[in-house]
N, C-alpha and C positions, 0 to 999 in steps of 0.2 A: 626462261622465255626465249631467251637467246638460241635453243637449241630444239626446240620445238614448237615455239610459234602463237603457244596457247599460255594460260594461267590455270585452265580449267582442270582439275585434279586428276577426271578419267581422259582426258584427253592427254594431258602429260604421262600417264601411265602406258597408255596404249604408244607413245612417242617416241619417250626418254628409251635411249637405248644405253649399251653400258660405255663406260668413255671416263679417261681421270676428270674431267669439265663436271660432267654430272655427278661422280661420285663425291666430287669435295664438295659441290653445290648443296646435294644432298646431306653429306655430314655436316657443312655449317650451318644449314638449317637444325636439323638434329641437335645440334652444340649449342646451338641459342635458345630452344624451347627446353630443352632439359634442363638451362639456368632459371629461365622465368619458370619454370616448374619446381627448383629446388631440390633436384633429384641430386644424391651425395655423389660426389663431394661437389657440386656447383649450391650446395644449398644454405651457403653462410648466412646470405641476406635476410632470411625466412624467420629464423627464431630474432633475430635483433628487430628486422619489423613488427613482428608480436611482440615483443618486449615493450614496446612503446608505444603504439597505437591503442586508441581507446577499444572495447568490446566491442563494440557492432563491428568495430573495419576488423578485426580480427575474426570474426563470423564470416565474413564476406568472404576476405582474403583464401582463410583455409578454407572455407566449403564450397564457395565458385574460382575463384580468381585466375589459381593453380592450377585447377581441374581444366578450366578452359584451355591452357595450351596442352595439355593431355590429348585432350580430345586433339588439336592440330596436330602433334605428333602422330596419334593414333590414324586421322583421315592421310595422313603426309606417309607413313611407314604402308598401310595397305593398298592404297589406290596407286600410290609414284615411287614404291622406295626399288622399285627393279632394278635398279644400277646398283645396288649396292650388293654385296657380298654377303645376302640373307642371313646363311648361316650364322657366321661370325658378328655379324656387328647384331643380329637377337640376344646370343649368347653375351654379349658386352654386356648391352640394354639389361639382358637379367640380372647379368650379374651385381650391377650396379645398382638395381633394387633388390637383391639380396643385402647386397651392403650396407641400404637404405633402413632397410626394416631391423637389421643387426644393431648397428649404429648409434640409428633414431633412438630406435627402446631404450637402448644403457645408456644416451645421454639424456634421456625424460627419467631415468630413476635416479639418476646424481644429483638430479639439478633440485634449487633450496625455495626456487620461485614456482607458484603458480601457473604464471604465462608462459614462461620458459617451457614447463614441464608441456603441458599444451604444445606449443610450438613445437619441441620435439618429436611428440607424438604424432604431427602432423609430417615430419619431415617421415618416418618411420611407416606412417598407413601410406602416402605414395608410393614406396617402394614396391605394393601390392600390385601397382598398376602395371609395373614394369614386368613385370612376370608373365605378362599378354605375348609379350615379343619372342619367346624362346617357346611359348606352350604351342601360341596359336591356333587354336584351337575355338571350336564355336561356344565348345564347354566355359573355355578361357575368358573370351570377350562376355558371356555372359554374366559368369561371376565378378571380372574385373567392373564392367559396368555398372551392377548392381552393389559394387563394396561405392565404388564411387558415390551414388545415390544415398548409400547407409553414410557411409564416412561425414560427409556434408551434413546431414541432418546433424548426426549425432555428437561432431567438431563446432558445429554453430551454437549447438546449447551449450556444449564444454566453457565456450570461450563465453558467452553471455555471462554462465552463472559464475566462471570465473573473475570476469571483469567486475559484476553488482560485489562479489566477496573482497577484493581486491577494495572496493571505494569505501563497503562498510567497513571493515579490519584497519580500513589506513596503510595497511602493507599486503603484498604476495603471500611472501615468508610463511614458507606449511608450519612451521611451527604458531605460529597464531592463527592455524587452524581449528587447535585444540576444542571442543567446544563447539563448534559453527553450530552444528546444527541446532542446536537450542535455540537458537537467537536468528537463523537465515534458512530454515528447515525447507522451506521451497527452492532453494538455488543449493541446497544441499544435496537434495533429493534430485535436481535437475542433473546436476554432473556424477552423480553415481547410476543413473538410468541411462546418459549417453556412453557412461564407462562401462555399463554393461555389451553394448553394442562394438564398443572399439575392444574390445577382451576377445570380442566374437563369441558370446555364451547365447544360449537358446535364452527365449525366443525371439532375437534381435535380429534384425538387419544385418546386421555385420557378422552371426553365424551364420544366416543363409550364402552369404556374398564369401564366407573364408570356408564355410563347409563346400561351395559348391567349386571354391578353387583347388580345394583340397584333390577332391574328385578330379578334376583337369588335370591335376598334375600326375596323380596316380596312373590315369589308363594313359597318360604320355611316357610312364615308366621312367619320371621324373625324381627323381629321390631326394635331391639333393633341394630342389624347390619343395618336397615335401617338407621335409625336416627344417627348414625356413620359416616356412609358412606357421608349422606348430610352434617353431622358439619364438615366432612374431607376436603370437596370442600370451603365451607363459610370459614374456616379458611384458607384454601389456599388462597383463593383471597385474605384476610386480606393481608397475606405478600408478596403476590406477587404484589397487588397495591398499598402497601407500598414502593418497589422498585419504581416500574414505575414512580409512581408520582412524587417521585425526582426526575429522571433522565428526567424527561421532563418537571418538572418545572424551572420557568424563571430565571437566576439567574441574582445576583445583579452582577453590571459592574464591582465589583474587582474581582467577581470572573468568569471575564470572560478571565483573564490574564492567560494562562499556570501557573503553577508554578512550581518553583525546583524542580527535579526530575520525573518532568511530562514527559511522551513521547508523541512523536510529530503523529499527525495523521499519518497514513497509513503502521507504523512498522507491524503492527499486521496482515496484510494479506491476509495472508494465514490462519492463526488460525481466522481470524474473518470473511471471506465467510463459512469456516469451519463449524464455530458457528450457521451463516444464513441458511446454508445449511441442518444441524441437524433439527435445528426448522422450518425448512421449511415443511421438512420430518416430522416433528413431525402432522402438520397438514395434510398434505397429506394422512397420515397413516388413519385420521377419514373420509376423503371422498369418499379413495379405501380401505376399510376395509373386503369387502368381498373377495379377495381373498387370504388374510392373516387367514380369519377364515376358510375358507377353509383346508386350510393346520394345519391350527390348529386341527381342527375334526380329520385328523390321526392320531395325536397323544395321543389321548384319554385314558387316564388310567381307568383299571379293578375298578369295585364297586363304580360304582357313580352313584347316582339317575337318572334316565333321566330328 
């Protein structure tokens, strides 16, 4: 404000000229929203807050909360980031959701907890976003946008049907997954339908949203974001078929007895149509997708390649 007079974003743009004042202005903003974002390595906070927060605030958190300052880096990078040294500090930005997406995945397939595994997952799909800043392209924003829209739908039901599993089982722990779905077939079936969607597999939301970053990256003669983006999906499925496969394998006949502190079918409800209903949405999102990009095209931000 100090150096331009305004708050207003296209007016800062048209203002801010290059200067060390604006440039560090600029990157402390950058430096803070990429913590509240969780972007690696600022993203310690993220899985501990999932770890311990009930389901709905972990629906919230990963599917809007984050996103939101996304979206302010994203308005903050196109309309004001002219002071800064485009090149290099996109090139950063990607790289650190390359990192994101590498990272996330192998720490969601070590991990022994449920919510964890989630939460990592989550640190892992942001790093898609970052990949905006190096492609820029209108290719870019459109697919990053529209993974965002998949990612939330399909992270909301994750973390619902996770939480309702979590209160029935009494524990996370994938190994007292064995079984689920006999007994929780609805919250079972909800987080293998948004896991279709975070894999990126047809015909989901999240293959339209990584098919069509795929595309971005290719005619940008990207390769390296190529080859990213495919080991983001193969590690996805790593942990996401990791879930599944417990939960719909057979288990042995003691552990087919409830046990202390188990909840009994059908408490979960309303959070578990809930769940179905998100991932339902999740895939729905990949079959009616055009008129979501539609509406995405208006909102197009200034200086991106066609």
């Amino acid at each position: 404000y100090g150096q331009t007079g305004t708050l207003d974003l296209y007016q800062v743009g048209e203002r801010l000229g290059e200067g060390a004042l604006a440039t560090t202005a600029l990157a402390l903003m950058i430096t803070g929203l990429l913590v509240k974002s969780a972007i690696v390595p600022l993203h310690v906070w993220l899985p501990a807050a999932h770890g311990k927060a009930p389901g709905p605030v972990s629906a919230v958190l990963s599917a809007l909360v984050v996103k939101v300052t996304l979206y302010i880096l994203i308005r903050l990078w196109f309309w004001a980031g002219g002071a800064l040294d485009e090149g290099l500090a996109a090139l950063v930005l990607g790289l650190l959701g390359a990192v994101a997406i590498v990272y996330g995945s192998i720490a969601a397939i070590v991990q022994t907890r449920l919510k964890m595994l989630v939460a990592y997952s989550t640190v892992a799909q942001l790093g898609y976003v970052m990949l905006l800043f190096p492609l820029a392209s209108t290719a870019a924003f459109r697919a990053v946008t529209f993974h965002v829209l998949a990612h939330g739908v399909a992270k909301a039901a994750m973390f619902l049907a996770a939480a309702n599993l979590l209160a029935a089982l009494g524990s996370d722990r994938l190994q007292r997954l064995v079984g689920a779905d006999q007994r929780y077939p609805v919250n079972v079936l909800a987080f293998a339908l948004a896991g279709v969607s975070i894999m990126g597999l047809p015909p989901s939301g999240g293959f339209v949203a990584k098919w069509m970053l795929l595309e971005a990256a290719w005619q940008s003669q990207g390769w390296g974001w190529v080859a990213v983006i495919s080991a983001g999906s193969l590690l996805a499925a790593v942990y996401v078929f990791r879930v599944v496969a417990l939960a719909y394998a057979q288990p042995r006949p003691a552990r087919s007895v409830r046990r202390p502190g188990t909840t009994p079918r059908g408490r979960f409800g309303a959070t578990s149509v809930a769940a179905l209903g998100l991932a339902v949405l999740a895939i729905v999102l990949g079959i009616a997708s055009a008129p979501v990009l539609t509406l995405i095209d208006l909102g197009l931000p200034p200086g991106l390649m066609p």
